[in-house]
Backbone as a chain_set.jsonl record, in Angstrom:
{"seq": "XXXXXXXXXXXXXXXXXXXXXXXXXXXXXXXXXXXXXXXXXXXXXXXXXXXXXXXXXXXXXXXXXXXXXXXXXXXX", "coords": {"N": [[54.536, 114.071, 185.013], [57.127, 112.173, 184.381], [59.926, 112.245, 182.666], [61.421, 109.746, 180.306], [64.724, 109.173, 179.807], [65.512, 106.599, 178.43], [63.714, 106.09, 176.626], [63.918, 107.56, 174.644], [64.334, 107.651, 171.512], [65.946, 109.761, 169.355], [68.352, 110.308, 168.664], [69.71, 112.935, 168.439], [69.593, 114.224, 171.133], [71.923, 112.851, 172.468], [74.957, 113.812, 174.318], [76.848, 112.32, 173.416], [76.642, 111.79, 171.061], [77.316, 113.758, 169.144], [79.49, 115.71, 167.351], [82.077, 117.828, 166.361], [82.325, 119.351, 163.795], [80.077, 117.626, 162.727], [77.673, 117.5, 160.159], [74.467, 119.196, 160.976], [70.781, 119.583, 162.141], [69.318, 122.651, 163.573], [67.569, 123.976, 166.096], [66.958, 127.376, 166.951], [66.635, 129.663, 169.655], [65.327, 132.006, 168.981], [63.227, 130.702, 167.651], [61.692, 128.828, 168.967], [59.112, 128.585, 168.895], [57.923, 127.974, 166.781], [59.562, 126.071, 165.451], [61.612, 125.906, 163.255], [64.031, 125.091, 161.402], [67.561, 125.105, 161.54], [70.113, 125.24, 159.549], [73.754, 123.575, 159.95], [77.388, 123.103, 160.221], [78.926, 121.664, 163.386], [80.506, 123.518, 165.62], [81.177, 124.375, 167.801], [80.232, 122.582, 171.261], [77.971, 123.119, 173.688], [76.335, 121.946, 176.046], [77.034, 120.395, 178.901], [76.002, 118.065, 180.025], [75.652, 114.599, 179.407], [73.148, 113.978, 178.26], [70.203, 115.747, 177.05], [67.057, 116.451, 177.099], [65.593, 117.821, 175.082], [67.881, 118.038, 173.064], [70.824, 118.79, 172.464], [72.907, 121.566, 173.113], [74.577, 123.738, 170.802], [76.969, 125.543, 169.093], [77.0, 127.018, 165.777], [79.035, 126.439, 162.598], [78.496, 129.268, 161.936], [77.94, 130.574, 163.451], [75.695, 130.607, 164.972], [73.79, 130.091, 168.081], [72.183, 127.281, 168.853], [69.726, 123.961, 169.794], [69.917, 121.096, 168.517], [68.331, 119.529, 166.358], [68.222, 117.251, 164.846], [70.825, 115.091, 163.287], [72.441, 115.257, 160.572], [73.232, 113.526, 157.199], [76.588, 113.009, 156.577], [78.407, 114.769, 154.338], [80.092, 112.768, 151.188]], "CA": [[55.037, 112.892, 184.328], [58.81, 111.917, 184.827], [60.675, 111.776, 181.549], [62.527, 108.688, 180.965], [65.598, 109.167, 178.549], [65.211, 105.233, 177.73], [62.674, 105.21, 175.575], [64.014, 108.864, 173.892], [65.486, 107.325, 170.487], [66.241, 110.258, 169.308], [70.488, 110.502, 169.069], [70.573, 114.422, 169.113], [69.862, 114.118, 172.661], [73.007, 112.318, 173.325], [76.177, 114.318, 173.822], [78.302, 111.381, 172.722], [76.873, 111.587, 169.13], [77.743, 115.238, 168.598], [81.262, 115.694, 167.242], [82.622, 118.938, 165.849], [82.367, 119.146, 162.223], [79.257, 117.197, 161.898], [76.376, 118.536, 160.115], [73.144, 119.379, 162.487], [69.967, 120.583, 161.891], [69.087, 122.761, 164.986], [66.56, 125.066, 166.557], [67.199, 128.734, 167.526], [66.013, 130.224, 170.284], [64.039, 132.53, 168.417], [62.655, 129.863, 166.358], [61.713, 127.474, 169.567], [57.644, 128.062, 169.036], [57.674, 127.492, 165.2], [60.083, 124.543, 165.171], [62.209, 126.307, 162.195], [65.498, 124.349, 161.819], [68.613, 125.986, 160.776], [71.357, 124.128, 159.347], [75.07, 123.92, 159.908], [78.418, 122.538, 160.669], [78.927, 122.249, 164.419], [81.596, 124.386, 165.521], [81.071, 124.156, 169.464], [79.097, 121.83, 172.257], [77.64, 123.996, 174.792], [76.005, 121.267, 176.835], [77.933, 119.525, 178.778], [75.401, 116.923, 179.975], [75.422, 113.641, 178.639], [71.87, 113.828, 177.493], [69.354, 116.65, 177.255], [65.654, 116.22, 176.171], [65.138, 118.893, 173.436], [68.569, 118.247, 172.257], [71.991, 118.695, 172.732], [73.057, 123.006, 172.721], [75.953, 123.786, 169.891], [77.319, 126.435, 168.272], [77.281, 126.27, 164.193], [80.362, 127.479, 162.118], [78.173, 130.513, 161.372], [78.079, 131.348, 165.471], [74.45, 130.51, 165.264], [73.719, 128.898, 168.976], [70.459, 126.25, 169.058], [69.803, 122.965, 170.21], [70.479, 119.976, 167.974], [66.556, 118.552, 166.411], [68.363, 116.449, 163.862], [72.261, 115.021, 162.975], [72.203, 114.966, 158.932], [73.768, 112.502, 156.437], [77.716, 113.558, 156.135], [78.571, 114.444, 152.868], [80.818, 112.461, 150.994]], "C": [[56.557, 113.006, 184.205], [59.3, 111.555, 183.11], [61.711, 110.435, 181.432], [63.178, 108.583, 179.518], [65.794, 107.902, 177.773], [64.716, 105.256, 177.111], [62.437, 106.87, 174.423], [65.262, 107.947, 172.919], [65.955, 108.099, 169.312], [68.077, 110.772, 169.29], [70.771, 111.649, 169.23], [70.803, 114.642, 169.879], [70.825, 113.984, 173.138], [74.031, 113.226, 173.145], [76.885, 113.664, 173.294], [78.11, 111.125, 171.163], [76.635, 113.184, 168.812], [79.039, 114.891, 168.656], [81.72, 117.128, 166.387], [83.177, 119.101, 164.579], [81.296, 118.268, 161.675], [78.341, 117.786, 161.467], [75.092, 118.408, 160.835], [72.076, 119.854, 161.786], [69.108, 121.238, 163.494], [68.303, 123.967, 165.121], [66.908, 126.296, 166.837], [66.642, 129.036, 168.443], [64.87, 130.817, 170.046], [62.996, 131.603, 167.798], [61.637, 128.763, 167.079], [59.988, 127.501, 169.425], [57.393, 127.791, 167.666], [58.718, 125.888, 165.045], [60.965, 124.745, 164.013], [63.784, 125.852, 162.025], [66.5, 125.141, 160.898], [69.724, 125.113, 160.609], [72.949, 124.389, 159.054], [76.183, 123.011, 160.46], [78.722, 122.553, 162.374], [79.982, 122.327, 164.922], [81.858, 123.972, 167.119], [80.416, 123.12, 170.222], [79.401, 122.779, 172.85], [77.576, 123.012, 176.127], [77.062, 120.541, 177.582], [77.329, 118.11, 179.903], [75.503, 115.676, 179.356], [74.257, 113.722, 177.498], [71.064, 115.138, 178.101], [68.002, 116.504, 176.549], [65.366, 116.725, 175.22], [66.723, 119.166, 172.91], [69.892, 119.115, 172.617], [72.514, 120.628, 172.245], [74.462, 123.101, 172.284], [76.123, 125.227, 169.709], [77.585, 125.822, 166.563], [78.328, 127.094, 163.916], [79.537, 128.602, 161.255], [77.997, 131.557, 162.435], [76.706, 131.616, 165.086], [74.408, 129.648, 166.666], [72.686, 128.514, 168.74], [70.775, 124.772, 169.61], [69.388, 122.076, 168.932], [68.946, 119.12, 167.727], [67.391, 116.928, 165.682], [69.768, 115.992, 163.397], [72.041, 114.383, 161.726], [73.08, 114.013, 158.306], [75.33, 113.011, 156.659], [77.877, 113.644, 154.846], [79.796, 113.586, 152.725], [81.888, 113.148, 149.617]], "O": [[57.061, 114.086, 183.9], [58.897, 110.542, 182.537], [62.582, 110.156, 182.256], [62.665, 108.174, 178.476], [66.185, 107.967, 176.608], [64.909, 104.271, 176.398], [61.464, 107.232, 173.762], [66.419, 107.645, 173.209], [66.345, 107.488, 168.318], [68.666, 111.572, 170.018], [71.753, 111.942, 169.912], [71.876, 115.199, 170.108], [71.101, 114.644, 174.14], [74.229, 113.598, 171.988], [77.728, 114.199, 172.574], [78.848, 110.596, 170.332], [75.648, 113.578, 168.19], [79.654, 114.181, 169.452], [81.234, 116.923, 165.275], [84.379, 118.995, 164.333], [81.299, 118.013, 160.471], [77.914, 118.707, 162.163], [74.792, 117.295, 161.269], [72.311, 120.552, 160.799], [68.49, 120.538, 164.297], [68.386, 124.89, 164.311], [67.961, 125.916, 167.351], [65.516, 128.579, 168.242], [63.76, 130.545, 170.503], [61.886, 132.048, 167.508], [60.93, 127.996, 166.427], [59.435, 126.475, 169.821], [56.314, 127.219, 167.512], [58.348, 124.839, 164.52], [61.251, 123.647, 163.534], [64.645, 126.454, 162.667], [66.264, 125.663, 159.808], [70.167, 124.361, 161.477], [73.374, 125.164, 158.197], [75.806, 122.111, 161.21], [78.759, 123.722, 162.757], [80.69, 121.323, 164.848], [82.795, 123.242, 167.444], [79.74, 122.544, 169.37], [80.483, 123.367, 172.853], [78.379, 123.093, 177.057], [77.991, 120.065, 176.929], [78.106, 117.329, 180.452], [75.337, 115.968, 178.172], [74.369, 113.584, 176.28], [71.176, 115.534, 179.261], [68.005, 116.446, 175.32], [64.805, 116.069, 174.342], [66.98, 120.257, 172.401], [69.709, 120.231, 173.104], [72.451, 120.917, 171.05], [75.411, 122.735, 172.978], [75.342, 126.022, 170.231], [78.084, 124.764, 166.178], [78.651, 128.107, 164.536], [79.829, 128.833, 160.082], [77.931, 132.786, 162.411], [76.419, 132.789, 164.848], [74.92, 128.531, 166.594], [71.924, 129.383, 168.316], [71.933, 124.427, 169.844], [68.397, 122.485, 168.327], [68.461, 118.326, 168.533], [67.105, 115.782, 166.027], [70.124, 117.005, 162.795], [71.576, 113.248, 161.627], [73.886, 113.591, 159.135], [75.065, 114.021, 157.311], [77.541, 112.702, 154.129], [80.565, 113.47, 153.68], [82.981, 112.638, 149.373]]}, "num_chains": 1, "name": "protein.A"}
């Protein structure tokens, strides 16, 4: 079955809504068969795809790398 990023509405996916300093909630490697989200500021983009299916790969400002499940409220 062919994935079709159209009908993925999902925004972590997209590289163009990652920006450096927003907050993320994102997967670990270790973490990828439990689904355990770790949360942080994002410090880096790894990816440099437009779009990736399981989520866009960062670095957090704690130099945690994972891929991107969730882009959180900003605080104000």
């Amino acid at each position: 079955m062919k994935y079709n990023q159209e009908n993925d509405s999902n925004q972590a996916h997209y590289r163009a809504n990652i920006k450096i300093g927003l907050p993320v909630a994102v997967v670990l490697k270790k973490n990828q068969k439990t689904g355990k989200r770790t949360y942080g500021k994002v410090q880096w983009i790894l990816t440099s795809a437009a779009y990736h299916s399981r989520g866009i790969k960062v670095v957090l400002d704690n130099r945690q790398i994972g891929r991107v499940q969730e882009i959180m409220p900003e605080e104000t």
